[in-house]
Short mmCIF file of the C-alpha atoms (twelve columns), coordinates in Angstrom:
data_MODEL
# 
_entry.id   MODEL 
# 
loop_
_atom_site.group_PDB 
_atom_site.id 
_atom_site.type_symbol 
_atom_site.label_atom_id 
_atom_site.label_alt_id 
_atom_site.label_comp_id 
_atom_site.label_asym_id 
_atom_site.label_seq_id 
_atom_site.Cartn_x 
_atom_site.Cartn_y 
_atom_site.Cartn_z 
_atom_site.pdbx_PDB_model_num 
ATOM 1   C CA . UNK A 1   -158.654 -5.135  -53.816 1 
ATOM 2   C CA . UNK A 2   -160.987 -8.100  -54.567 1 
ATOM 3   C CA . UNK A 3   -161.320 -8.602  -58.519 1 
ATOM 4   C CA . UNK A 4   -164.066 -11.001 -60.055 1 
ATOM 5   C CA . UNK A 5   -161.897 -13.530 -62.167 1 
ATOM 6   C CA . UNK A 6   -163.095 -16.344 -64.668 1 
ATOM 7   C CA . UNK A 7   -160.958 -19.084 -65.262 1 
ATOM 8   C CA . UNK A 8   -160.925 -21.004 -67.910 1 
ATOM 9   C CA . UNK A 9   -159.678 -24.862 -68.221 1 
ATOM 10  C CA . UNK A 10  -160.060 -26.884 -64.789 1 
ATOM 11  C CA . UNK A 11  -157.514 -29.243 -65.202 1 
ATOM 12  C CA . UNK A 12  -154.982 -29.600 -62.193 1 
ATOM 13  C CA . UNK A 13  -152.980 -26.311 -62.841 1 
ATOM 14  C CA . UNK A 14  -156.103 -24.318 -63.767 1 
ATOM 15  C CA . UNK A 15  -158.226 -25.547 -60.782 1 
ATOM 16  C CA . UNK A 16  -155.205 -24.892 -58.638 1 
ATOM 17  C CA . UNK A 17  -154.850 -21.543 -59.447 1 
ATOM 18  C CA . UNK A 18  -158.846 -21.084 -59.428 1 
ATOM 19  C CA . UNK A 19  -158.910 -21.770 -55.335 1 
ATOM 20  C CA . UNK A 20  -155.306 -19.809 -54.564 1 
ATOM 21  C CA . UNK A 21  -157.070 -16.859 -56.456 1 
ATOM 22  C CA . UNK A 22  -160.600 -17.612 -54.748 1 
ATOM 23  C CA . UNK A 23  -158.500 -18.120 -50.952 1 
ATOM 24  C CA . UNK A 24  -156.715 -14.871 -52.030 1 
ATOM 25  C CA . UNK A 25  -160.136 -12.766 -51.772 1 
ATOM 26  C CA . UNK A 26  -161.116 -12.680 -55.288 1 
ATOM 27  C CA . UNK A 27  -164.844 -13.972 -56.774 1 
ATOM 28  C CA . UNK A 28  -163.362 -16.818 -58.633 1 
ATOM 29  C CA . UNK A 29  -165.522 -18.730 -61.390 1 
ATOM 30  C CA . UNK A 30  -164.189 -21.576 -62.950 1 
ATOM 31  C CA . UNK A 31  -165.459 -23.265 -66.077 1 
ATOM 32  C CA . UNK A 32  -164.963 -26.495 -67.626 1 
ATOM 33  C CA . UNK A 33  -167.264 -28.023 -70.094 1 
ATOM 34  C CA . UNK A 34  -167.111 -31.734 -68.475 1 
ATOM 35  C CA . UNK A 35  -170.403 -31.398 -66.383 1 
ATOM 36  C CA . UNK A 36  -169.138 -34.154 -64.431 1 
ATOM 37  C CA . UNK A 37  -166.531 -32.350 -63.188 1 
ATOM 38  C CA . UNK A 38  -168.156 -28.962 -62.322 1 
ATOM 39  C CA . UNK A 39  -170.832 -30.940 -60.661 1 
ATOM 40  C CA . UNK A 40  -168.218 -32.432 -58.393 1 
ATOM 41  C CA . UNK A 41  -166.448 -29.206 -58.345 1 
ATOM 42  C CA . UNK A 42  -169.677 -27.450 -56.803 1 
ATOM 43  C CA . UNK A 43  -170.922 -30.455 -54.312 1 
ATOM 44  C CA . UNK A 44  -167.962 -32.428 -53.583 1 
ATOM 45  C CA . UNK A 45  -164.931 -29.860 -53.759 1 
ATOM 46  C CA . UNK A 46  -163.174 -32.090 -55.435 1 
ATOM 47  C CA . UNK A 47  -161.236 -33.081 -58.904 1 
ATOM 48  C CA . UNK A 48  -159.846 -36.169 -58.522 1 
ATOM 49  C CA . UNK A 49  -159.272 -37.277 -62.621 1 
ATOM 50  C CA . UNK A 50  -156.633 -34.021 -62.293 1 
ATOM 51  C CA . UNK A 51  -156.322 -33.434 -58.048 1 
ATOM 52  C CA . UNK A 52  -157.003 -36.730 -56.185 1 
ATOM 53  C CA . UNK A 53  -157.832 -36.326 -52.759 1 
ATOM 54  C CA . UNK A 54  -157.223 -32.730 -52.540 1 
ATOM 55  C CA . UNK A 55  -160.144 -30.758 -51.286 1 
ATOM 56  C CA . UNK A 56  -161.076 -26.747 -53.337 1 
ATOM 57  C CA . UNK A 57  -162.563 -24.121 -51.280 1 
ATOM 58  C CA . UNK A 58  -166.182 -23.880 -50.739 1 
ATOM 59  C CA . UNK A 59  -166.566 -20.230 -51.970 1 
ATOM 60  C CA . UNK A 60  -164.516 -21.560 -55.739 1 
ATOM 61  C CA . UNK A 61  -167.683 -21.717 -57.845 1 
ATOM 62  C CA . UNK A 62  -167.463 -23.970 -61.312 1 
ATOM 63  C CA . UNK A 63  -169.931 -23.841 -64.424 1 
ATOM 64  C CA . UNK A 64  -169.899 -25.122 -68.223 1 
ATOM 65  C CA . UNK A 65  -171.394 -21.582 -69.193 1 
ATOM 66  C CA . UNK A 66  -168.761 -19.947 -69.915 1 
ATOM 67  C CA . UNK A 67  -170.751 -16.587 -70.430 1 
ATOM 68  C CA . UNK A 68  -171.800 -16.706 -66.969 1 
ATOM 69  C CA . UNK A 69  -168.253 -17.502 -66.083 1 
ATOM 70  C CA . UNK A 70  -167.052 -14.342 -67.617 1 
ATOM 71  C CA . UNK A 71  -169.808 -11.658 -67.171 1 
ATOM 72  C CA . UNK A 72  -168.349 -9.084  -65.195 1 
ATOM 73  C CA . UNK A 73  -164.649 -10.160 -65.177 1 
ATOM 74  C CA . UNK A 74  -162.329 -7.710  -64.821 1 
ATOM 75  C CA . UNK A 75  -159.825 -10.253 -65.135 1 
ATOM 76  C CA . UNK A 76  -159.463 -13.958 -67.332 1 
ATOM 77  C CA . UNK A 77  -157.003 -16.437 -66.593 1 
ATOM 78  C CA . UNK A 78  -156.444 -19.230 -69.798 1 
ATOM 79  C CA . UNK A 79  -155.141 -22.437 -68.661 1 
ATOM 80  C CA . UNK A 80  -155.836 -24.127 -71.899 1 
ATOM 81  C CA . UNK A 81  -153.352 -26.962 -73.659 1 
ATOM 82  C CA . UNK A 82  -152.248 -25.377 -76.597 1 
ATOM 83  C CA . UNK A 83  -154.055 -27.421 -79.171 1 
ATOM 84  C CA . UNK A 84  -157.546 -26.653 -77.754 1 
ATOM 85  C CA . UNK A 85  -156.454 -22.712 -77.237 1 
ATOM 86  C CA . UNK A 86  -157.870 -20.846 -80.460 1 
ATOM 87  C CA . UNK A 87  -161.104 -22.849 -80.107 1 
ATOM 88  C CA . UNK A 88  -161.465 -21.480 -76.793 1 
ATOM 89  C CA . UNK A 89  -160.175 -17.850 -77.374 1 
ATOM 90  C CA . UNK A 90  -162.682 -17.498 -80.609 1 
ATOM 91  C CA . UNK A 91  -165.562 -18.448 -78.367 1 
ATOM 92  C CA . UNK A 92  -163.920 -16.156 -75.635 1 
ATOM 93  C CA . UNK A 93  -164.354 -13.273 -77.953 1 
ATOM 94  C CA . UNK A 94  -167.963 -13.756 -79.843 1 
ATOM 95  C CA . UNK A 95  -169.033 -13.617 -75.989 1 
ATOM 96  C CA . UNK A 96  -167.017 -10.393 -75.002 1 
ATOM 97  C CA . UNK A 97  -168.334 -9.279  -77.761 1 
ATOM 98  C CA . UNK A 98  -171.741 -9.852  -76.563 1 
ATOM 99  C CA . UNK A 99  -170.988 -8.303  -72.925 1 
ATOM 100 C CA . UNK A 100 -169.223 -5.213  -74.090 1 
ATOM 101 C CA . UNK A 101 -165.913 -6.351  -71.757 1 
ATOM 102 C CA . UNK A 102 -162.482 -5.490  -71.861 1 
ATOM 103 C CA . UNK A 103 -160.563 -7.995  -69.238 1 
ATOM 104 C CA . UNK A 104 -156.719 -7.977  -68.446 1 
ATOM 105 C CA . UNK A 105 -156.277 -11.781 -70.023 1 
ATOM 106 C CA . UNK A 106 -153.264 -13.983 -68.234 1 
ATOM 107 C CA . UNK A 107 -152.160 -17.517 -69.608 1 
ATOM 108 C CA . UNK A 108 -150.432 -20.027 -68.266 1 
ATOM 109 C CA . UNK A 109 -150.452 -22.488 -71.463 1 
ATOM 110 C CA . UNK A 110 -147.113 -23.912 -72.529 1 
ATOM 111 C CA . UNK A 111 -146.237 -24.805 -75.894 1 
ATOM 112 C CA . UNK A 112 -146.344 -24.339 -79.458 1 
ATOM 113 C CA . UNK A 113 -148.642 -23.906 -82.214 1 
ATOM 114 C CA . UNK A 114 -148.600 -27.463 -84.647 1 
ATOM 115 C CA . UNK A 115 -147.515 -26.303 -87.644 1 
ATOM 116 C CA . UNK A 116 -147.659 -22.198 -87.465 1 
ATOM 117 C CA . UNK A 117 -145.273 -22.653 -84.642 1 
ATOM 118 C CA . UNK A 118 -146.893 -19.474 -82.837 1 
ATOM 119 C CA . UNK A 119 -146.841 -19.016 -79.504 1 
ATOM 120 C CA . UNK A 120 -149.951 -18.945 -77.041 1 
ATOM 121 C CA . UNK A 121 -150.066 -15.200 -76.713 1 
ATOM 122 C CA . UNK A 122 -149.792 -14.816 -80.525 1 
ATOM 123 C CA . UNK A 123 -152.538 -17.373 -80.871 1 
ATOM 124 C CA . UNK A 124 -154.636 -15.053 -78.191 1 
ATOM 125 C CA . UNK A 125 -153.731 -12.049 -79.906 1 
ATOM 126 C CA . UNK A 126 -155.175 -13.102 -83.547 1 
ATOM 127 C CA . UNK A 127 -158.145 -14.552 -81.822 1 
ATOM 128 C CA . UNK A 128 -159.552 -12.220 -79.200 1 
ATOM 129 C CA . UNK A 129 -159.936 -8.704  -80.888 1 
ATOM 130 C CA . UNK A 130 -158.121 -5.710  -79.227 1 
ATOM 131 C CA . UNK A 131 -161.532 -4.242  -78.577 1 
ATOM 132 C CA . UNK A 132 -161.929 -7.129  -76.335 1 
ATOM 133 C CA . UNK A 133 -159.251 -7.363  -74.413 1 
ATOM 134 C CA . UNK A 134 -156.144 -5.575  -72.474 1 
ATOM 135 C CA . UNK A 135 -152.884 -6.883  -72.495 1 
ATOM 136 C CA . UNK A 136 -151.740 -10.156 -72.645 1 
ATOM 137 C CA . UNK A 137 -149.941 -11.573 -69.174 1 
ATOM 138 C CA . UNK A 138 -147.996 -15.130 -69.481 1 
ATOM 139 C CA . UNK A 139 -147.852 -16.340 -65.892 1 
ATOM 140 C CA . UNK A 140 -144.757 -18.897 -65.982 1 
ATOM 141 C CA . UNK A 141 -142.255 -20.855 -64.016 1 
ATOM 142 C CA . UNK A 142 -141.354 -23.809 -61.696 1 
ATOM 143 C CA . UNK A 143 -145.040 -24.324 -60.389 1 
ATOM 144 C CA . UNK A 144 -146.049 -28.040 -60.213 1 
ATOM 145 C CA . UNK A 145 -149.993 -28.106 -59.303 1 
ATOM 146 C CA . UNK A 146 -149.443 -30.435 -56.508 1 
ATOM 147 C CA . UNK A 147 -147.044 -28.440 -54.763 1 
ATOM 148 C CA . UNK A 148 -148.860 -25.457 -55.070 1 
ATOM 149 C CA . UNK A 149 -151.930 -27.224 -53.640 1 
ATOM 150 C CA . UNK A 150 -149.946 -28.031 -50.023 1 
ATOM 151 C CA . UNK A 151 -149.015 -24.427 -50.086 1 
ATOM 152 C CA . UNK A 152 -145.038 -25.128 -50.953 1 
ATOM 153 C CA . UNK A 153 -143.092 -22.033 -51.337 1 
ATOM 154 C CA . UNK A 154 -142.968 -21.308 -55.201 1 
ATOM 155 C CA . UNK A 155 -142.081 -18.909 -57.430 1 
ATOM 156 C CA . UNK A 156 -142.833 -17.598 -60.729 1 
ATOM 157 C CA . UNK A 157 -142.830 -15.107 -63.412 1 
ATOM 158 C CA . UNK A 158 -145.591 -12.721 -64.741 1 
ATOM 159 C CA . UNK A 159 -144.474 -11.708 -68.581 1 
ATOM 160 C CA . UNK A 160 -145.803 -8.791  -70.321 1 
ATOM 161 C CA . UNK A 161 -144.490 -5.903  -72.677 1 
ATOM 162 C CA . UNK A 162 -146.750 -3.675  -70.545 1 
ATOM 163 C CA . UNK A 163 -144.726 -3.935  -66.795 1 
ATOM 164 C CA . UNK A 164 -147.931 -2.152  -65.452 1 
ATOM 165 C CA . UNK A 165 -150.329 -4.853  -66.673 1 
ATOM 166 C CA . UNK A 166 -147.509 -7.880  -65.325 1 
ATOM 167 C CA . UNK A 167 -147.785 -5.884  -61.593 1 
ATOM 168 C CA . UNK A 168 -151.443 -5.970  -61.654 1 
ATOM 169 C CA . UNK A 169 -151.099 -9.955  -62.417 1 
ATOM 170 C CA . UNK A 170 -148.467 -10.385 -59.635 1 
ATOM 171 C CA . UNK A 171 -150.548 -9.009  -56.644 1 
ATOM 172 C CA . UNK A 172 -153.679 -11.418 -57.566 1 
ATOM 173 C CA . UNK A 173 -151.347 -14.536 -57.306 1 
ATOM 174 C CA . UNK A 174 -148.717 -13.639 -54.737 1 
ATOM 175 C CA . UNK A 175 -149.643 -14.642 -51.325 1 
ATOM 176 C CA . UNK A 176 -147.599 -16.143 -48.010 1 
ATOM 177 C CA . UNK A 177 -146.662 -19.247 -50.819 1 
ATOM 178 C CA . UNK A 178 -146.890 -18.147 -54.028 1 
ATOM 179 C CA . UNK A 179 -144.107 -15.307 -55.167 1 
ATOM 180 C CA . UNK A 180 -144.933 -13.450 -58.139 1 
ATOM 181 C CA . UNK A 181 -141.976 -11.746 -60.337 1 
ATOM 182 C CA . UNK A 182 -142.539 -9.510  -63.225 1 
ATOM 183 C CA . UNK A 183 -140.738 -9.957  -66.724 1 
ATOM 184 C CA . UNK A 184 -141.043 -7.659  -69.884 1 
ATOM 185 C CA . UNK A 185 -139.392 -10.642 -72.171 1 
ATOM 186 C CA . UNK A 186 -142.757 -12.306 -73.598 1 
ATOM 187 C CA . UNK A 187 -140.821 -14.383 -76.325 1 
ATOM 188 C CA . UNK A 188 -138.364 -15.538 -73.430 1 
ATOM 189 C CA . UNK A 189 -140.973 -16.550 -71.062 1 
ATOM 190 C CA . UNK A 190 -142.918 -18.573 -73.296 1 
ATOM 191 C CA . UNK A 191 -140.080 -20.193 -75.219 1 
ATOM 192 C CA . UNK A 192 -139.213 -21.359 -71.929 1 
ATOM 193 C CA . UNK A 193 -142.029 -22.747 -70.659 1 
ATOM 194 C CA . UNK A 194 -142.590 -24.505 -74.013 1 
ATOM 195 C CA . UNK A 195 -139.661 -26.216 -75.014 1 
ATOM 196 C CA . UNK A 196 -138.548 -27.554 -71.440 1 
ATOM 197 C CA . UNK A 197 -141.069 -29.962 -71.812 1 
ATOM 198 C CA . UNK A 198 -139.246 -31.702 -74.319 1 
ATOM 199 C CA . UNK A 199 -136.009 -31.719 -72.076 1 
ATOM 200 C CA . UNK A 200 -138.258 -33.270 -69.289 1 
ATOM 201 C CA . UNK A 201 -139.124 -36.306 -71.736 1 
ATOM 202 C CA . UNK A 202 -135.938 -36.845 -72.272 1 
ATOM 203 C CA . UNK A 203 -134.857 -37.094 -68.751 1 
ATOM 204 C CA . UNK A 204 -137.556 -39.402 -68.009 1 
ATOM 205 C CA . UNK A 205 -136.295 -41.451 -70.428 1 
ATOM 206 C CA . UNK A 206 -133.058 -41.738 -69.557 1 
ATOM 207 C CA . UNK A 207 -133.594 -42.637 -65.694 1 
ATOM 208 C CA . UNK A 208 -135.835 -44.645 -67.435 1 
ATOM 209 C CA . UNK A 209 -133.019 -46.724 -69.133 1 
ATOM 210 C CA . UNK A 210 -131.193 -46.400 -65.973 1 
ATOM 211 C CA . UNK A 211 -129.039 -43.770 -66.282 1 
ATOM 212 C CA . UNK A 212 -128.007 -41.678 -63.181 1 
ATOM 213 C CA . UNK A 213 -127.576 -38.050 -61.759 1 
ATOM 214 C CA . UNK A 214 -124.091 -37.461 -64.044 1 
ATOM 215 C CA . UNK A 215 -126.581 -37.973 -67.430 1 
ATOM 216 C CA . UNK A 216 -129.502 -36.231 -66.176 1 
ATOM 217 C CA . UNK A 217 -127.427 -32.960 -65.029 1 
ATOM 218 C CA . UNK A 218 -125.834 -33.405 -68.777 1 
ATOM 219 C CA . UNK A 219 -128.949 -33.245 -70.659 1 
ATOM 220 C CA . UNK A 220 -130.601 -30.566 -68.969 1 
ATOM 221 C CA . UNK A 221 -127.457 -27.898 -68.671 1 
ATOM 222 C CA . UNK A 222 -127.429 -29.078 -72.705 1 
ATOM 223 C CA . UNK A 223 -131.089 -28.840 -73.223 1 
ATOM 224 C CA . UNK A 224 -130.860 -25.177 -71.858 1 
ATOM 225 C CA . UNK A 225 -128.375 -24.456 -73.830 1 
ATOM 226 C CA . UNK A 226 -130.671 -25.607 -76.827 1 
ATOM 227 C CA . UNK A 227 -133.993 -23.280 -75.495 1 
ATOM 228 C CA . UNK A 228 -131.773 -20.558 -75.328 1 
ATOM 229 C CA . UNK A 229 -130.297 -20.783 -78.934 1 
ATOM 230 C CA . UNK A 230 -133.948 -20.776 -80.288 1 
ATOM 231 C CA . UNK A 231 -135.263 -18.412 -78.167 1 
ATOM 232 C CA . UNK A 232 -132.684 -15.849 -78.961 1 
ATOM 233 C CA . UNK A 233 -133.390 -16.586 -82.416 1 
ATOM 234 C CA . UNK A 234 -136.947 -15.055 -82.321 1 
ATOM 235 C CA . UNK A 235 -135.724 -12.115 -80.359 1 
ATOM 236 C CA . UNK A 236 -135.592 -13.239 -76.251 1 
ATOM 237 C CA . UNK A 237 -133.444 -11.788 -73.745 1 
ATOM 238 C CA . UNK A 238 -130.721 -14.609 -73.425 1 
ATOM 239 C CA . UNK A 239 -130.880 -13.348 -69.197 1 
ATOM 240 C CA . UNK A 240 -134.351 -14.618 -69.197 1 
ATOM 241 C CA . UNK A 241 -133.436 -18.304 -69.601 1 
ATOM 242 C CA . UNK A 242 -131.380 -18.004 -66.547 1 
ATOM 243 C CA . UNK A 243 -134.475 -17.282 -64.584 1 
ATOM 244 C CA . UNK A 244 -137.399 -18.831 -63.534 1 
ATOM 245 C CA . UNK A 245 -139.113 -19.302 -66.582 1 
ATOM 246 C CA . UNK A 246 -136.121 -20.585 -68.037 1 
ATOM 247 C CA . UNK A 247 -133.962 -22.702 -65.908 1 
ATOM 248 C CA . UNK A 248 -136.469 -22.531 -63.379 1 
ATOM 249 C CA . UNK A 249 -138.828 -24.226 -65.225 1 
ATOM 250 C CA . UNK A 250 -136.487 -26.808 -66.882 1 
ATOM 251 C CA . UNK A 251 -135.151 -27.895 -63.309 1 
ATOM 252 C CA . UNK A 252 -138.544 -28.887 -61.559 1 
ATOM 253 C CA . UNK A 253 -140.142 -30.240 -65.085 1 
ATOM 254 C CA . UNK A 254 -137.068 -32.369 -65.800 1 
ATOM 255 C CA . UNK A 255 -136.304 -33.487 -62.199 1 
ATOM 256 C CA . UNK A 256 -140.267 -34.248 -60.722 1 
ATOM 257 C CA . UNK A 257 -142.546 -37.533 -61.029 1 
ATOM 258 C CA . UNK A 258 -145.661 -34.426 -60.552 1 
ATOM 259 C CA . UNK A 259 -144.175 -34.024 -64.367 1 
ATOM 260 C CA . UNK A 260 -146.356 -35.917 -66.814 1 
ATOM 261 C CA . UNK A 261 -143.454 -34.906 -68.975 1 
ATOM 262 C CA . UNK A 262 -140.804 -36.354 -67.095 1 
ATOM 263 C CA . UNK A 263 -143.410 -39.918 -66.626 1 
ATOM 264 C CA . UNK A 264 -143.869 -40.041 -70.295 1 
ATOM 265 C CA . UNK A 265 -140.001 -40.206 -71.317 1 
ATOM 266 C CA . UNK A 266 -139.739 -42.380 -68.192 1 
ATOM 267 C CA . UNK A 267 -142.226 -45.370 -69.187 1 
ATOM 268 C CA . UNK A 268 -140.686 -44.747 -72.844 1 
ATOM 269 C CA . UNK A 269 -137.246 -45.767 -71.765 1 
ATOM 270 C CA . UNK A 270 -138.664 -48.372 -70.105 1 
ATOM 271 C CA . UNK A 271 -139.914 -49.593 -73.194 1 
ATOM 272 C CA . UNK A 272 -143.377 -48.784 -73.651 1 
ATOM 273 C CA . UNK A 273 -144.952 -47.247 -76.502 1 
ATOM 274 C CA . UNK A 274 -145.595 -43.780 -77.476 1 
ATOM 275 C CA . UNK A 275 -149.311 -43.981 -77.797 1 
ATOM 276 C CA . UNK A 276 -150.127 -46.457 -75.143 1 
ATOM 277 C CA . UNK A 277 -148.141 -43.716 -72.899 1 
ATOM 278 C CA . UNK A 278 -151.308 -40.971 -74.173 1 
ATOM 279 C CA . UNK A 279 -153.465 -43.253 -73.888 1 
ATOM 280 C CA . UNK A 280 -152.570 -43.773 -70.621 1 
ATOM 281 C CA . UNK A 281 -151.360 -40.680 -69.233 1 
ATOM 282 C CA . UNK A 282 -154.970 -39.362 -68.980 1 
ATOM 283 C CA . UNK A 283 -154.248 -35.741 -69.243 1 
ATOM 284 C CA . UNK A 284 -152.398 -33.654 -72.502 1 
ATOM 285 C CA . UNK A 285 -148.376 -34.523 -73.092 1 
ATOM 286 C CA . UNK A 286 -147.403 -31.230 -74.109 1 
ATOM 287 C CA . UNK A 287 -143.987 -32.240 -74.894 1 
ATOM 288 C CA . UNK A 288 -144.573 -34.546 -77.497 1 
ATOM 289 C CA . UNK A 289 -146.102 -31.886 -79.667 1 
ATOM 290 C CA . UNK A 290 -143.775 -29.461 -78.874 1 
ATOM 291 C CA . UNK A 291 -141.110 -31.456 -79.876 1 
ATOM 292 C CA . UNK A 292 -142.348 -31.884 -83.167 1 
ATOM 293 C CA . UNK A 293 -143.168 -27.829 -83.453 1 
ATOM 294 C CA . UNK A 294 -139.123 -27.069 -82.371 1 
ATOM 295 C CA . UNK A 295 -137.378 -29.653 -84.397 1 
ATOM 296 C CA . UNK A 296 -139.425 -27.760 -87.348 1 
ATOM 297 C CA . UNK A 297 -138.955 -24.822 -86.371 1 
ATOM 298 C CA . UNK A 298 -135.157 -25.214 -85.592 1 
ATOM 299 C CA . UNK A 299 -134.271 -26.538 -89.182 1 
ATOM 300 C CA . UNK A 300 -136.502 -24.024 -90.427 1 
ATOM 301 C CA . UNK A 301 -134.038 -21.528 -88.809 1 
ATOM 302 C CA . UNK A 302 -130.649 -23.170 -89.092 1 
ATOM 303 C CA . UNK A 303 -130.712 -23.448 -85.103 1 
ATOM 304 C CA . UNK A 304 -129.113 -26.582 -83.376 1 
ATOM 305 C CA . UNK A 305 -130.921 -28.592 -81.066 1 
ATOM 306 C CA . UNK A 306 -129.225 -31.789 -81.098 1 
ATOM 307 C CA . UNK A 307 -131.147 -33.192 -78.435 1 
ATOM 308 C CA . UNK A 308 -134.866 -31.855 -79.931 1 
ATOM 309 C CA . UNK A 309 -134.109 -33.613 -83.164 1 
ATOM 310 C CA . UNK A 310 -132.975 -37.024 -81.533 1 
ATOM 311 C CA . UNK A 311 -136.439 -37.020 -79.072 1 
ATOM 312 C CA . UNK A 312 -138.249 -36.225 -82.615 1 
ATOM 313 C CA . UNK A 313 -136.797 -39.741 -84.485 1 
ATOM 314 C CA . UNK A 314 -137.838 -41.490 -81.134 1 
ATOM 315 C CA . UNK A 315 -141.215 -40.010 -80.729 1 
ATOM 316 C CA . UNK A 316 -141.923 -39.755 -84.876 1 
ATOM 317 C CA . UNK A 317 -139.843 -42.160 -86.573 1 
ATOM 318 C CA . UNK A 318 -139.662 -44.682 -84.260 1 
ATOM 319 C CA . UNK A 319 -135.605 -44.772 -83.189 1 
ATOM 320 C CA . UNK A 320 -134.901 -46.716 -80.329 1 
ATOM 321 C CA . UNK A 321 -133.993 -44.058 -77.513 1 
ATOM 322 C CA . UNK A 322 -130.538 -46.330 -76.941 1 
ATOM 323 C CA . UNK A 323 -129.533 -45.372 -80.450 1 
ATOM 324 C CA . UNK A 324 -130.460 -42.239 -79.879 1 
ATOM 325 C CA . UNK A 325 -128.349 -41.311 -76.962 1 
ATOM 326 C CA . UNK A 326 -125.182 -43.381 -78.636 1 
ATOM 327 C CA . UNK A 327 -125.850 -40.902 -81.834 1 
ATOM 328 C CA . UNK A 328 -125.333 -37.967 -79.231 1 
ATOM 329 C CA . UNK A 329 -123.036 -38.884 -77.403 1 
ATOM 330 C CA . UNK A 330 -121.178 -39.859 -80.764 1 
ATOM 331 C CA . UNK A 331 -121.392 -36.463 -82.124 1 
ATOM 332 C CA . UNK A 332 -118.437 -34.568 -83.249 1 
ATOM 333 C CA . UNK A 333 -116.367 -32.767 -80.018 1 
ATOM 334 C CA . UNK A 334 -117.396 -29.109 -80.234 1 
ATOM 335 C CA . UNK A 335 -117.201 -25.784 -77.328 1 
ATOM 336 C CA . UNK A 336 -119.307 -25.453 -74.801 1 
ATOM 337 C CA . UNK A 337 -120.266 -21.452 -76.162 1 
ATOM 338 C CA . UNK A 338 -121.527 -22.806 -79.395 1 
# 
């Protein structure tokens, strides 16, 4: 059945997701506040800062208004990087508020909170009132934008406590292309999706310094091995971490130029600097912050992420990623299980 979804946050995953859901039979409204963009959007079809040269369906409607973007959802998909995610849920709820609505809301934001280190469906939770609101669905996996946009075969996850409200969520997305699985681990799901993007920075960065296929299959079996120690700390299913958000996830963010992850640890092995890497990149780097949010977190509970904490004194104390990789490799000889 045809639902009237508002999406908010039309960057490439969000628009992406906008026309799949609008070419799956649903009303689809997308909003953006760049007027640029939605003007573009509605003439042209087209998003080329985020999608270049890929062309959105005609029926996908964009507007800055994001009242008229909601009224009469039944259903609101957040696609919002994580620092600009409690300015837009607030606003979210003054106007559901206003309209007397209580959607199903689905995210697909990865990362953690600066400094309360809470994840994006916490953050939703505090900000859009229960009155407002059904659950709260974390749509997450190995889904690069591009890929998604030529129709590849993907698949992903659908997360929710409520396994009724995580089946609703997987027959909007799935389609000929796009498998949908459901998930009841929340805390697994979105640990996952967060803290692979610091794993992906540091494989960029070390084909960057010209390291091969022996290094890179090292650091990511190790940097599960990390998410799953911290995950399991805050209560996740260990299994989950095995799946798609988990290793899923790690494999096609740590292994993919589409990754703006993997391209920022790449141009930083090759030397560049952090900042004229965002400066450059041209869209949000959510690894670099969440780097900074896990090696806090981790020391604040006694959990060790080796490889976390050496990305953090390259990207915040300025250690030259050769030293850092000696110090690792340097470390004392311990089991695999630990």
């Amino acid at each position: 059945m045809a639902e009237k979804i508002a999406v908010l946050g039309a960057g490439s995953w969000g628009s992406v997701l906008a026309n799949m859901l609008t070419e799956n039979g649903h009303d689809v409204t997308l909003w953006s506040r760049n007027e640029e963009q939605v003007k573009q959007l509605n003439t042209e079809h087209t998003n080329p800062r985020y999608m270049k040269d890929f062309v959105y369906s005609t029926k996908l409607t964009a507007t800055t208004d994001m009242k008229k973007s909601v009224k009469g959802a039944s259903v609101i998909l957040i696609v919002i990087p994580t620092k600009g995610l409690r300015e837009v849920a607030k606003k979210l709820n003054t106007i559901l508020t206003e309209l007397h609505q209580k959607p199903l809301i689905i995210h697909a934001t990865k990362g953690l909170e600066q400094n309360t280190y809470k994840r994006p469906s916490e953050m939703l939770s505090e900000d859009i009132s229960p009155e407002n609101r059904q659950a709260i669905v974390v749509l997450s996996g190995p889904s690069h934008a591009e890929d998604v946009a030529i129709k590849d075969m993907t698949a992903v996850t659908a997360a929710c406590e409520d396994l009724t409200s995580a089946k609703k969520a997987q027959k909007l997305f799935s389609n000929s292309y796009f498998r949908v699985y459901t998930n009841d681990d929340v805390i697994g799901a979105e640990f996952g999706a967060a803290l692979k993007n610091i794993i992906a920075i540091g494989a960029g960065a070390i084909q960057g310094l010209g390291y091969h296929d022996n290094a890179r299959a090292a650091l990511i079996t190790r940097g599960l091995a990390e998410i799953r120690r911290l995950g399991v700390a805050f209560g996740a299913n260990p299994m989950t971490f095995i799946g798609l958000s988990g290793v899923g996830d790690l494999v096609v963010t740590a292994t993919s130029k589409n990754s703006r992850n993997w391209r920022a640890g790449y141009q930083l092995g090759q030397g560049k600097k952090l900042q004229d890497v965002i400066d450059n990149m041209g869209m949000v780097i959510e690894g670099v912050y969440t780097t900074k949010a896990a090696y806090e977190l981790s020391r604040k509970r006694q959990v060790q992420m080796p490889i976390t904490e050496a990305l953090y004194r390259v990207l915040y104390e300025g250690e030259d990623i050769k030293t850092a990789i000696s110090q690792l490799m340097d470390r004392d000889l311990t089991s695999e299980n630990e």
